[in-house]
N, C-alpha and C positions, 0 to 999 in steps of 0.2 A: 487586503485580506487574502491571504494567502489560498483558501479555497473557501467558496460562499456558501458550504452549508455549515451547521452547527448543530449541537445535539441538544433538543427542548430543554428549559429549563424544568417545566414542570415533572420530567423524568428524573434528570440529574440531582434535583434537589433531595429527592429522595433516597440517594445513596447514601450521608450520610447517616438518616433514622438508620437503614437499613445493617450500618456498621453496628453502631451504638443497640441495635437489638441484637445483634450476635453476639457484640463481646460483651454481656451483661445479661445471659440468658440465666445465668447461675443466681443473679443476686434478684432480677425482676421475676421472673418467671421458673422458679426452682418446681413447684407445683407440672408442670409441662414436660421437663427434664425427667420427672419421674414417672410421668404416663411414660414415658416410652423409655424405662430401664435405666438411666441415664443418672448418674450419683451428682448431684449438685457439686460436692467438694471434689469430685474429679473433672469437673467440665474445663477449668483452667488449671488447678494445680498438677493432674495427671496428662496432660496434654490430649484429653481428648477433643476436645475445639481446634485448638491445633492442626493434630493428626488428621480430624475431618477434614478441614478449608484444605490441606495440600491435598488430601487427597482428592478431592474435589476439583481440586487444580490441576491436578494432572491429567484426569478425566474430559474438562472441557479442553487442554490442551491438543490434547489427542483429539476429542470430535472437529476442533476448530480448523484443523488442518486438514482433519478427511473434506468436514464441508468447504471450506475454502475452497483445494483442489476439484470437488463433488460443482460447484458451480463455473470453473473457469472450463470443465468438462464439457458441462452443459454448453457454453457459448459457443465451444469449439465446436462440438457435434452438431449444433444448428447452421452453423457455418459450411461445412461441409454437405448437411443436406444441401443447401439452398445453393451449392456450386459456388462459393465465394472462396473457398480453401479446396487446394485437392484430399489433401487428408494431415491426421495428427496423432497423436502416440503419447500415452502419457509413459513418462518413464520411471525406473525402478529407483531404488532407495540409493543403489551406487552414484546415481546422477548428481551432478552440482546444478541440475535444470529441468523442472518437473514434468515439461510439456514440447516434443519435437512436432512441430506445425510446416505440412508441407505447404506453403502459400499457393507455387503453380509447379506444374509438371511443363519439360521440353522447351528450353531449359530448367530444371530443379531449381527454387527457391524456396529454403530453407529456412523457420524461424527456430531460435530455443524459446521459450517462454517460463522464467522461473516465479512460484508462487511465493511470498510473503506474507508474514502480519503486519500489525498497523504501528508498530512501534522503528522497526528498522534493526532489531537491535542480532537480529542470523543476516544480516545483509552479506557479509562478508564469505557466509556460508553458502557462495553460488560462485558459478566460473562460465563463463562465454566459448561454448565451443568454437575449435576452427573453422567449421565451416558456416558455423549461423551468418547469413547474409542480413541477421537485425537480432539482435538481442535484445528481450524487452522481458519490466520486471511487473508484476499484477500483485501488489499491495489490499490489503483488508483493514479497515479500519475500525473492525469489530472488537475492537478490547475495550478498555475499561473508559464509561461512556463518561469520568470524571474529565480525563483530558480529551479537548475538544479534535475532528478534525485537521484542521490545521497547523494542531501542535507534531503531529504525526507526519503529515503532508513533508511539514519545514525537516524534522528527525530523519526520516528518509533520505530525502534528498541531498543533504547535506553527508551521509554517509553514503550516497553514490556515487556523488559528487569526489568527496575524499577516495572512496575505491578509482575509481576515474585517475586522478592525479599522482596519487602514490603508488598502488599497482599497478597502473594503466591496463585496468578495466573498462572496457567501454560497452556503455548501456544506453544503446539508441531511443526507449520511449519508455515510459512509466505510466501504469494505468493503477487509478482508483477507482472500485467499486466492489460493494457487498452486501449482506445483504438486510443492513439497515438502511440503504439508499431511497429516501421517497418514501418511508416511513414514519409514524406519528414521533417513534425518537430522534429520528434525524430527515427533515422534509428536507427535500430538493428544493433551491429557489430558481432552477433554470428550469423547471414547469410548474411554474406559478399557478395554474386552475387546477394540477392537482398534485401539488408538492407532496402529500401525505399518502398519497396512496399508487404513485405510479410504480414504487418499488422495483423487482425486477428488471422494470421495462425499462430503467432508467440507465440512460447510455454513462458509460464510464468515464469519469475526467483523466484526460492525457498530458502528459510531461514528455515534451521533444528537449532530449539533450543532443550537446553536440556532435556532429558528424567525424569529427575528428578528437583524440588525446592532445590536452592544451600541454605546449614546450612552452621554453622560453625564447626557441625562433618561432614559434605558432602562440604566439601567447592567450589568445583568444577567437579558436575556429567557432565556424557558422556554424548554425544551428540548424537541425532536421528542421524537414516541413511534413506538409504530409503530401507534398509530390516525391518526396526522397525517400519515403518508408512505403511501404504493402500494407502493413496486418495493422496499423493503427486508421487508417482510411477504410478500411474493411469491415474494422469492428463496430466502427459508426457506422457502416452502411446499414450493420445488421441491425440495429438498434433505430434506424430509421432517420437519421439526424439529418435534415436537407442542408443543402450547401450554402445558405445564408445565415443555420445556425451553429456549423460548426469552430466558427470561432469562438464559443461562449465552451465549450466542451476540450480549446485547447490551450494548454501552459507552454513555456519557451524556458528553458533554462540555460542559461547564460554561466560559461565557468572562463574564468581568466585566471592567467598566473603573474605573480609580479613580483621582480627579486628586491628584496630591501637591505637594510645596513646586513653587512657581515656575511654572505651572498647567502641570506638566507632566504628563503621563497613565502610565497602569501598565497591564500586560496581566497579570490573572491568568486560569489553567488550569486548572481541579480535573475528573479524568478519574475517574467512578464507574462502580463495575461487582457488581450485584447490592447494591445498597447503599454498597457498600464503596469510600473514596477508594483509587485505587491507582495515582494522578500526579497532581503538581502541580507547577507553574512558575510564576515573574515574568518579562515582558520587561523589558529596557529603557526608561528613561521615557524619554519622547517630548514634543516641543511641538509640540499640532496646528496 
């Protein structure tokens, strides 16, 4: 299993009533429609059900990115009180990278930190400055609680992964956490006495990719640790996570390349965790 939490059933199941009441407000509940002005025969034939739900859409879209960034904010700024970072900067709209995180001063070590949703699907809409000494991407897994965790986890990665290979993007660590973590939707099982309520306090699951862009003379570089990175050892500290349990809090992402008939190339994915394989994919062969 690609990441051990999932999102309750007795939540999820209630998505679909919750569909089948919207898109049948006209024919079950016409009475309701017209408490509040609302023309039964225009709820779907006039688009106004429609016109709501996007609008609507577009509206959590905008909040979910203010709060996304409004919490990786937060982390940072606790960080810095507590002298773990020297300081951080979130940056403006021109950036391909939402957060410049100064790790130490004397010598300067420098992180970018770009924000994400839970889907993967603006991955590509990020770029690794020259000078970031780590580039690392902080994922939310706050969308639609139909698909679980993991489905999200594997989407990602596999488009980092492909960034990785094709552009030769390199993305040293990938963090999951937000702020259904440790909640009655989605309990944590890495604190078991109080999976449902730790919340916040719940340190973020990490993804160490490779230290190096896989070639076909490098077909398969070693993997970060967390002696090879700063800001993912840091963010556990902050979060409290002692050094017996942070292996339960970290991922290994394994990428190889391998040329097959007709020198085409192959991407594989093996995603370990405490030893244990628990994903693996092939791309598409490719002619570089």
């Amino acid at each position: 299993m690609l990441l051990p939490c999932k999102h309750e059933a007795q939540v999820t199941k209630q998505v679909p009533n919750a569909i089948d009441l919207l898109n049948n407000m006209d024919v079950s509940h016409p009475d309701l429609l017209l408490e509040h002005d609302i023309q039964p025969i225009d709820y779907r034939h006039g688009l106004v059900f429609r016109s709501a739900i996007e609008s609507i859409r577009g509206t959590f879209i905008a909040s979910s990115t203010t709060g996304r960034e409004g919490l990786i904010g937060d982390v940072l700024e606790n960080m810095r009180l507590k002298g773990m970072i020297a300081d951080y900067k979130q940056t403006g709209t021109s950036r391909r990278y939402d957060f410049i995180v100064v790790v130490e001063r004397d010598p300067d070590y420098i992180a970018a930190l770009e924000v994400k949703g839970g889907e993967g699907n603006s991955i590509n809409i990020s770029e690794r400055p020259l000078w970031a000494k780590e580039f690392c991407v902080w994922c939310h897994l706050d969308g639609a609680i139909v698909n679980q965790p993991g489905y999200g986890a594997h989407s990602i990665i596999n488009r980092l992964t492909n960034e990785l290979v094709r552009r030769h993007k390199s993305v040293d660590a990938l963090f999951f956490k937000d702020i259904l973590c440790g909640t009655r939707t989605r309990p944590c099982p890495k604190y078991p006495e109080k999976k449902d309520t730790i919340g916040l306090h719940a340190a973020p699951d990490i993804f160490l990719f490779p230290k190096r862009i896989p070639t076909l003379e490098d077909p398969e570089p070693p993997v970060h640790s967390l002696e090879t990175l700063k800001l993912p050892d840091k963010i556990l500290d902050l979060f409290d996570v002692d050094q017996k349990s942070r292996n339960e809090h970290i991922w290994e992402v394994h990428v190889g390349l391998e040329e097959i008939a007709n020198g085409r190339i192959q991407r594989r994915v093996m995603v370990l965790h405490m030893g244990d394989v628990v994903d693996e994919s092939k791309s598409r062969a490719w002619v570089p």
